[in-house]
PyMOL commands that place a pseudoatom at each C-alpha (Angstrom):
pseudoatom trace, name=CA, resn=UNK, resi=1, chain=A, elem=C, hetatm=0, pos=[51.336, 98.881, 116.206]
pseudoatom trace, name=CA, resn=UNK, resi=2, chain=A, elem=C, hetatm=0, pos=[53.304, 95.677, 116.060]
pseudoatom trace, name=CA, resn=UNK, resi=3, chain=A, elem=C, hetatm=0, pos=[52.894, 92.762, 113.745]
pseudoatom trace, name=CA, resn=UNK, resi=4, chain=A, elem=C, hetatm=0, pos=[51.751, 90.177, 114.995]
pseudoatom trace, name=CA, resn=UNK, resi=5, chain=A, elem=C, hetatm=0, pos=[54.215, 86.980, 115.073]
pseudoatom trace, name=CA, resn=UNK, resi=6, chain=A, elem=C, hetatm=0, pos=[51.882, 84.701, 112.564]
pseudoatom trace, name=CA, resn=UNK, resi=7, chain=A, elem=C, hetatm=0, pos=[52.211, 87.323, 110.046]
pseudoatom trace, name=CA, resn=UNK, resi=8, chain=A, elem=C, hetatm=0, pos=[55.898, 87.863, 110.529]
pseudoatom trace, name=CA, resn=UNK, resi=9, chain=A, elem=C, hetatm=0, pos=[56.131, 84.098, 109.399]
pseudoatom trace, name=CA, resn=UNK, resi=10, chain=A, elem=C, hetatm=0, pos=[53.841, 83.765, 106.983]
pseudoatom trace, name=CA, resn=UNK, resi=11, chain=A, elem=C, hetatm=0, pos=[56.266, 86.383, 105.599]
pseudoatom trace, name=CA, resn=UNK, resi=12, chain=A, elem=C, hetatm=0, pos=[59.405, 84.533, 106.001]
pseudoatom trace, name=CA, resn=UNK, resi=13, chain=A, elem=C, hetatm=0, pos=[58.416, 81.468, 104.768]
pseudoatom trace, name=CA, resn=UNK, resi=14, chain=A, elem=C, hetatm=0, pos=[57.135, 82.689, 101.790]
pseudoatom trace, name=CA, resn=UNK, resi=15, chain=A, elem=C, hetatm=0, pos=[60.056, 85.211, 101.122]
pseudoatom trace, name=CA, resn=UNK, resi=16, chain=A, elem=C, hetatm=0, pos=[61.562, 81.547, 101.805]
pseudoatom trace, name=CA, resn=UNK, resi=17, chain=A, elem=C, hetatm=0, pos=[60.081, 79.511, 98.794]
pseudoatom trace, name=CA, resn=UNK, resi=18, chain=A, elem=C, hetatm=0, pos=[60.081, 81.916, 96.310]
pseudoatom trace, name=CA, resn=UNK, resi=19, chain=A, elem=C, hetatm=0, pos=[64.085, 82.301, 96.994]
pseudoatom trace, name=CA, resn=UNK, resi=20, chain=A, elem=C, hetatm=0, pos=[64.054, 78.956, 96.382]
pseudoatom trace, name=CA, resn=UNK, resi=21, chain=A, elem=C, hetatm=0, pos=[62.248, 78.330, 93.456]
pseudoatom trace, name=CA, resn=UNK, resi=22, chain=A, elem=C, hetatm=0, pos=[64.984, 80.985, 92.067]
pseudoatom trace, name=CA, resn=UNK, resi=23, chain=A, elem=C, hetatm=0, pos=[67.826, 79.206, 93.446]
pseudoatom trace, name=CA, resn=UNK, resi=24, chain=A, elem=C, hetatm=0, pos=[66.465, 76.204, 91.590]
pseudoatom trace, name=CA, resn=UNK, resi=25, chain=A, elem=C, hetatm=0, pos=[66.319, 78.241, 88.379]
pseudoatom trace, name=CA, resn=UNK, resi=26, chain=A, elem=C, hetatm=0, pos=[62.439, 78.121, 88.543]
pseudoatom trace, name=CA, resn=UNK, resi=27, chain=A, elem=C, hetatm=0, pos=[59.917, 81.388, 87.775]
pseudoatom trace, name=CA, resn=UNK, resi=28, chain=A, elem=C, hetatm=0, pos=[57.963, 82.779, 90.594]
pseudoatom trace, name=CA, resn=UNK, resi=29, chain=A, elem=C, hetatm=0, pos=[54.252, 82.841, 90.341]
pseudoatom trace, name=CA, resn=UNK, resi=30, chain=A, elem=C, hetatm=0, pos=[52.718, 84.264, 87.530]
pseudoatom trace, name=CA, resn=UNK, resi=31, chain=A, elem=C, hetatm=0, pos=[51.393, 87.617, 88.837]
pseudoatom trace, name=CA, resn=UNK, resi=32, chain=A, elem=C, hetatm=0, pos=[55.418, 88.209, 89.887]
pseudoatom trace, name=CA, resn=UNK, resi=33, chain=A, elem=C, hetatm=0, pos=[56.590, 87.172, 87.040]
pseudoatom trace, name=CA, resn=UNK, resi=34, chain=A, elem=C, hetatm=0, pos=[57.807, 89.551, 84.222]
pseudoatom trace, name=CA, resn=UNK, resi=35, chain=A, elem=C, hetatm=0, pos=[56.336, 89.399, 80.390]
pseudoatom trace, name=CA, resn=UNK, resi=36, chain=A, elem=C, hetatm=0, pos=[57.969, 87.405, 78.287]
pseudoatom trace, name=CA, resn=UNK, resi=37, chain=A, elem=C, hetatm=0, pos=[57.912, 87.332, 75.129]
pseudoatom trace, name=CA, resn=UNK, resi=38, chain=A, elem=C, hetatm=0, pos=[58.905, 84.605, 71.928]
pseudoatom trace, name=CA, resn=UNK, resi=39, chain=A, elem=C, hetatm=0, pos=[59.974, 85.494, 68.928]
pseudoatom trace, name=CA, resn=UNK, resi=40, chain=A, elem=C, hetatm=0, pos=[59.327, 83.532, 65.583]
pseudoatom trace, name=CA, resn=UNK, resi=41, chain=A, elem=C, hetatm=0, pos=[61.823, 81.601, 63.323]
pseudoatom trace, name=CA, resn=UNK, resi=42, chain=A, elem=C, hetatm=0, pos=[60.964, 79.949, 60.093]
pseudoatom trace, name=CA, resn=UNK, resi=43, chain=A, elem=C, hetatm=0, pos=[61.927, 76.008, 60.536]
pseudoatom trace, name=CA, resn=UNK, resi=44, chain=A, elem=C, hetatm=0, pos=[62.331, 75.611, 56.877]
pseudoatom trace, name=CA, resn=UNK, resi=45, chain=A, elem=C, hetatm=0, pos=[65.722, 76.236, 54.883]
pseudoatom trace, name=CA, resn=UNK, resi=46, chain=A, elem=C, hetatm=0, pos=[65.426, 79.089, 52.565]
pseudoatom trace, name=CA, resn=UNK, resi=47, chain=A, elem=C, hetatm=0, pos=[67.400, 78.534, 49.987]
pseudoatom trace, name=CA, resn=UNK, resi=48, chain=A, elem=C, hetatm=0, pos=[65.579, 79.411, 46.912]
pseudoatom trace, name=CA, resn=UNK, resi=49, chain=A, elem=C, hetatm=0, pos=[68.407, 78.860, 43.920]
pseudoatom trace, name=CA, resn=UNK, resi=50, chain=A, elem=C, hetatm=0, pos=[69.949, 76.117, 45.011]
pseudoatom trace, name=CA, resn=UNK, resi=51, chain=A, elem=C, hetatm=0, pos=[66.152, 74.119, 46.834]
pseudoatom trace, name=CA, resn=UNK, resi=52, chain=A, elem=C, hetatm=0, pos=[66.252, 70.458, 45.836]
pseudoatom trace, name=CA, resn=UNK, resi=53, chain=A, elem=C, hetatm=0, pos=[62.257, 70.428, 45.973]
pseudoatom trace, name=CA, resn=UNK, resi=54, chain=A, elem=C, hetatm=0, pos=[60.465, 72.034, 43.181]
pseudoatom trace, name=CA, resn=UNK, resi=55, chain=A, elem=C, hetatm=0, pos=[56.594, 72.305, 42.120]
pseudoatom trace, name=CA, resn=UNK, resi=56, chain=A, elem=C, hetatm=0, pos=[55.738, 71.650, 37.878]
pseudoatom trace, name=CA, resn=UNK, resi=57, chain=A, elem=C, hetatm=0, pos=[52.267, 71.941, 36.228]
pseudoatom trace, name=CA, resn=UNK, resi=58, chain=A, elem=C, hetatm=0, pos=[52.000, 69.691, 33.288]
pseudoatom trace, name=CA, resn=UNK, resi=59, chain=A, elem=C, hetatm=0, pos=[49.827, 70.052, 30.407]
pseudoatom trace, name=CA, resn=UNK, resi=60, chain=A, elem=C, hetatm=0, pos=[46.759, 67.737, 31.787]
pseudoatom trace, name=CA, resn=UNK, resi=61, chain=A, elem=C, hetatm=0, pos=[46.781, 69.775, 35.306]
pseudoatom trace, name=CA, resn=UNK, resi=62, chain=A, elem=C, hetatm=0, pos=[48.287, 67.820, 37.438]
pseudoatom trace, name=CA, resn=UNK, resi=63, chain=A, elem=C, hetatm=0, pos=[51.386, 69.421, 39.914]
pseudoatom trace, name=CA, resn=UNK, resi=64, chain=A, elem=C, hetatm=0, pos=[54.504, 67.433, 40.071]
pseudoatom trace, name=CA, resn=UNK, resi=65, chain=A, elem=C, hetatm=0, pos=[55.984, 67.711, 43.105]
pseudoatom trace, name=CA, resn=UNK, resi=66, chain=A, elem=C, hetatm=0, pos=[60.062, 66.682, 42.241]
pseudoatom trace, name=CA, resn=UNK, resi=67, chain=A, elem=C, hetatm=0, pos=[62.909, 66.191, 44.652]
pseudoatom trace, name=CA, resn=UNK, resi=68, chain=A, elem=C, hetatm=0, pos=[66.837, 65.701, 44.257]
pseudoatom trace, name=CA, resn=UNK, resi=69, chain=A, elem=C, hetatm=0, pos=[69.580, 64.958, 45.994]
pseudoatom trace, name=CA, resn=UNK, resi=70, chain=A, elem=C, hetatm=0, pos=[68.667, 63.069, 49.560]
pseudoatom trace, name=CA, resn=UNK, resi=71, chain=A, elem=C, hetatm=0, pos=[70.227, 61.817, 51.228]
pseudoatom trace, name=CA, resn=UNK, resi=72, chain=A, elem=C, hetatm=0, pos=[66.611, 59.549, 53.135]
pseudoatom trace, name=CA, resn=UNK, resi=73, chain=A, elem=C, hetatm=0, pos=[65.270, 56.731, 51.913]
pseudoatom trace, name=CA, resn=UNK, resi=74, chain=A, elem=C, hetatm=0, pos=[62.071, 57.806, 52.933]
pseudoatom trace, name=CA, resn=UNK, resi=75, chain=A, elem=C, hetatm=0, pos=[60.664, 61.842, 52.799]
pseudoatom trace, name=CA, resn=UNK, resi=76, chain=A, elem=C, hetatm=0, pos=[57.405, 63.385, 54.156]
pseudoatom trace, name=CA, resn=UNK, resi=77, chain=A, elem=C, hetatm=0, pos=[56.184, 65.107, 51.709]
pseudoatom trace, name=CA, resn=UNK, resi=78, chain=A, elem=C, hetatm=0, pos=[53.064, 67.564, 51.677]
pseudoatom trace, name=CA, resn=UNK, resi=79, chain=A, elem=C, hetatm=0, pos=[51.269, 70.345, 48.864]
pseudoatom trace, name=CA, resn=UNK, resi=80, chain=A, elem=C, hetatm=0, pos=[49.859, 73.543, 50.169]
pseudoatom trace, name=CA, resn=UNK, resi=81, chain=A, elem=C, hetatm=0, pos=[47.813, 76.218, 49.013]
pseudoatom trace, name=CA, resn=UNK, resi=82, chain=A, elem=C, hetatm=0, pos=[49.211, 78.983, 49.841]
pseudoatom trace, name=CA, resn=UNK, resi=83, chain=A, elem=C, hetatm=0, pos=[46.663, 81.555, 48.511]
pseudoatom trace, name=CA, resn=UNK, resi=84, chain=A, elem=C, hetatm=0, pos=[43.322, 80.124, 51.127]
pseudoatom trace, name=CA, resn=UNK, resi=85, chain=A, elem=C, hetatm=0, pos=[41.907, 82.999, 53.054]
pseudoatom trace, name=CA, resn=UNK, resi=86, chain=A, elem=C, hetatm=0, pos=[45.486, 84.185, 54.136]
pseudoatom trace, name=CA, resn=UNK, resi=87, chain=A, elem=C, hetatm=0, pos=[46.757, 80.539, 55.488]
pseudoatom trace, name=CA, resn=UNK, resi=88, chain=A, elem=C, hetatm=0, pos=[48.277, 77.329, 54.002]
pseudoatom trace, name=CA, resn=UNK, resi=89, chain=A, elem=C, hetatm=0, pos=[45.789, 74.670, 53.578]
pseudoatom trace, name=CA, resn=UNK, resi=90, chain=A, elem=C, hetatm=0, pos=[47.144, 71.117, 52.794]
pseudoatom trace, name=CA, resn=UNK, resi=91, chain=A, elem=C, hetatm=0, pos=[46.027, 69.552, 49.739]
pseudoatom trace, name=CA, resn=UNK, resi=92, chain=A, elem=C, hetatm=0, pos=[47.998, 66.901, 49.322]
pseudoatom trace, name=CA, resn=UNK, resi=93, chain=A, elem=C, hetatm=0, pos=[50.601, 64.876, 51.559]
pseudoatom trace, name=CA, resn=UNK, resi=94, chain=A, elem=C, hetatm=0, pos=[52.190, 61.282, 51.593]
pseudoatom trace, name=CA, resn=UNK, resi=95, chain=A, elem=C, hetatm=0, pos=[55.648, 59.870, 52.248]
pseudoatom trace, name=CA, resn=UNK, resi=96, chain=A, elem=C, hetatm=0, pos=[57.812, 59.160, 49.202]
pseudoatom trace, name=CA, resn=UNK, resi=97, chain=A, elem=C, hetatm=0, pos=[60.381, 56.168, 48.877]
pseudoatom trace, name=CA, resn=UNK, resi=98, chain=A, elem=C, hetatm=0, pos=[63.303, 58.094, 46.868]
pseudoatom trace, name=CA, resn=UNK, resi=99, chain=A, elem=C, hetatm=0, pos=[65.672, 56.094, 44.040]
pseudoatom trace, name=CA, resn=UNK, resi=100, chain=A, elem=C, hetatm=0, pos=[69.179, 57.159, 44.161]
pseudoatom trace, name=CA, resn=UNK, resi=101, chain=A, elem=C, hetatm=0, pos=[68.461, 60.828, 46.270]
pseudoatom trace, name=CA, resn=UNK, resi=102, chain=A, elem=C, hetatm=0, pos=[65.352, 61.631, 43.791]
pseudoatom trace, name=CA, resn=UNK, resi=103, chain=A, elem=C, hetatm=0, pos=[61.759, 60.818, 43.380]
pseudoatom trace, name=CA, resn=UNK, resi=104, chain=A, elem=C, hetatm=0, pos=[58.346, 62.324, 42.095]
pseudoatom trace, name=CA, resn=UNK, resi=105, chain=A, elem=C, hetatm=0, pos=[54.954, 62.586, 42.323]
pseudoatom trace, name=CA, resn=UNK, resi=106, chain=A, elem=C, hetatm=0, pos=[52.096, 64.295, 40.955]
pseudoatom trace, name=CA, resn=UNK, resi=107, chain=A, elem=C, hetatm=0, pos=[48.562, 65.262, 42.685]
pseudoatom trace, name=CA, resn=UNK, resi=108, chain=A, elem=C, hetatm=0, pos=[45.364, 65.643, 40.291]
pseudoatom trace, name=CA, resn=UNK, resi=109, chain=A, elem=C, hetatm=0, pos=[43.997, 68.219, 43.616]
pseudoatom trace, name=CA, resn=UNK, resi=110, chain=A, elem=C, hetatm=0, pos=[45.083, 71.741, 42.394]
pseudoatom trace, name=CA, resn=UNK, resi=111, chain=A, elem=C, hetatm=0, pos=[43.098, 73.770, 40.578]
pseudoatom trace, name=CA, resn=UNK, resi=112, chain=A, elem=C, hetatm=0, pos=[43.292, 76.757, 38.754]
pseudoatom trace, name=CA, resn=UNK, resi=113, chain=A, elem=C, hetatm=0, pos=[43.635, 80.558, 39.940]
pseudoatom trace, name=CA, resn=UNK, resi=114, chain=A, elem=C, hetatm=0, pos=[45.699, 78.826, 42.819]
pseudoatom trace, name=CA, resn=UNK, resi=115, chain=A, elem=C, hetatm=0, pos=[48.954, 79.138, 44.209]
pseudoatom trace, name=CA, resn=UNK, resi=116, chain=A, elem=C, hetatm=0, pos=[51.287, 76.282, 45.954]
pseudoatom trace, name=CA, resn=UNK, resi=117, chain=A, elem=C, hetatm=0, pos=[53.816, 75.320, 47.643]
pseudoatom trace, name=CA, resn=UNK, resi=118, chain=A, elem=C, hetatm=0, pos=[55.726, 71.957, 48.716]
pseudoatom trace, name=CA, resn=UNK, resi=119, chain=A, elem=C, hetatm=0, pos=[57.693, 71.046, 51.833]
pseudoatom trace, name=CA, resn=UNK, resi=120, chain=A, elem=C, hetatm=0, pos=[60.026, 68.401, 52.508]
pseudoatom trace, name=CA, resn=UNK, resi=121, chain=A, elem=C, hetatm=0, pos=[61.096, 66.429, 55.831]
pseudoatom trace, name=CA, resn=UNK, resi=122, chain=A, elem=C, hetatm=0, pos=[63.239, 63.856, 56.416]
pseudoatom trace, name=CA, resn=UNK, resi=123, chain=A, elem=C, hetatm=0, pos=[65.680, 63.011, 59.632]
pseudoatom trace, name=CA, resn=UNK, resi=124, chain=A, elem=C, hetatm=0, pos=[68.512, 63.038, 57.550]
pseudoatom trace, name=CA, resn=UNK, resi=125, chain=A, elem=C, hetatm=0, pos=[67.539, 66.211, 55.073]
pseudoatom trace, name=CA, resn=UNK, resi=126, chain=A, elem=C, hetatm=0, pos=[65.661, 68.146, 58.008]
pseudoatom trace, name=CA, resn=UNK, resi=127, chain=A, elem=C, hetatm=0, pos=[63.129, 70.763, 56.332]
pseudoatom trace, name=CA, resn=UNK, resi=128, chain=A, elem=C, hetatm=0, pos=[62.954, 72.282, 52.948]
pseudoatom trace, name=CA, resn=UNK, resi=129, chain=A, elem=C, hetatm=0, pos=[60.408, 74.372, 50.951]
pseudoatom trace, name=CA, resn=UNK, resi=130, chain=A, elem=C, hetatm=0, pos=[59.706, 74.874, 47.389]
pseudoatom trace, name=CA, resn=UNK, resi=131, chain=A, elem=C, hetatm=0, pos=[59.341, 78.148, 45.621]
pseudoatom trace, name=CA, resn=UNK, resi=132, chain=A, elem=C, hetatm=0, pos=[55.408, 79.397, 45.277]
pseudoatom trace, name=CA, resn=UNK, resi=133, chain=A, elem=C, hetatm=0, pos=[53.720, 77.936, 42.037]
pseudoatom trace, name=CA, resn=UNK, resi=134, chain=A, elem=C, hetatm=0, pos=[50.405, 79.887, 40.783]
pseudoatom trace, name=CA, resn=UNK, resi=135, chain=A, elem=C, hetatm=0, pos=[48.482, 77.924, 38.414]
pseudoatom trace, name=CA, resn=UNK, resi=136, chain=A, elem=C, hetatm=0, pos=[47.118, 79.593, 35.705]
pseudoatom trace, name=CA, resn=UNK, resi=137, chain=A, elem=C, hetatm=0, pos=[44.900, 78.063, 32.644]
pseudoatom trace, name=CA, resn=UNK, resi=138, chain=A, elem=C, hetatm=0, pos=[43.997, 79.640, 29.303]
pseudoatom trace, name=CA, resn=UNK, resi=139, chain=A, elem=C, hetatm=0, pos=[40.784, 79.867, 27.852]
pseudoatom trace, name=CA, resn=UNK, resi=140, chain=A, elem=C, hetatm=0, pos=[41.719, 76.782, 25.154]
pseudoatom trace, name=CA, resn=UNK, resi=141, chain=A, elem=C, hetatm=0, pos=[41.733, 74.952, 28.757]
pseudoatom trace, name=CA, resn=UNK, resi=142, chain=A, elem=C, hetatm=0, pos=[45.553, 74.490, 28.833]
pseudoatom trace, name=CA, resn=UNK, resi=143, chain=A, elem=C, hetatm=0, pos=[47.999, 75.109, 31.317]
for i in range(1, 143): cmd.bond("trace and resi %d" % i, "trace and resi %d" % (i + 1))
show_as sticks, trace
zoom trace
């Protein structure tokens, strides 16, 4: 049985776009196209010895969030707990004005039993990441 000439076209033309869209450097449909998959990459710089962002606990409470050696005058800066049901949850954030590459702040929002974390952006800096702090008090309610 032949094929009829409508269906012999239909053929073409579509054997037609879709070498085409290749040419172009575009993916065929999505039912022809093959899985892809995406890997993963941490952002942030890990360089744990030599960070220039680092998390303190004072005697009051409060984390001090310090920073050395930008370059920005200006960094994003935000606190995370690291420890909330298996995510980071922000509990702090602002942007920082910094005084010859260095500033400081400190956030009265951790508590106890916690752990955190700070991280760093600026355009000039890029991304950086502080080691993990746990906060632990003693029972004469010191840090």
């Amino acid at each position: 049985m032949k094929k009829s000439l409508s269906w012999r076209l239909l053929i073409l033309v579509a054997g037609t776009l879709l070498g085409l869209l290749a040419g172009l450097g575009l993916s065929a449909p999505a039912v022809a196209a093959p899985v892809q998959t995406v890997a993963t990459t941490d952002h942030y710089d890990d360089k744990d010895d030599d960070s220039d962002l680092r998390l303190k606990v004072d005697r009051d409470g409060r984390l001090k969030v310090i920073g050395e050696d930008y370059e920005a005058k200006k960094v994003y800066v935000k606190i995370v707990q690291t420890n909330h049901k298996d995510r980071e949850r922000v509990i702090d954030e602002r942007e920082v004005w910094t005084r010859h590459g260095d500033f400081k702040f400190d956030s009265k929002k951790a508590k106890c039993g916690n752990e955190y974390r700070a991280y760093s952006y600026s355009k000039k800096d890029g991304r950086d990441k502080s080691d993990k702090l746990r906060i632990d008090c003693r029972k004469d309610g010191r840090h």
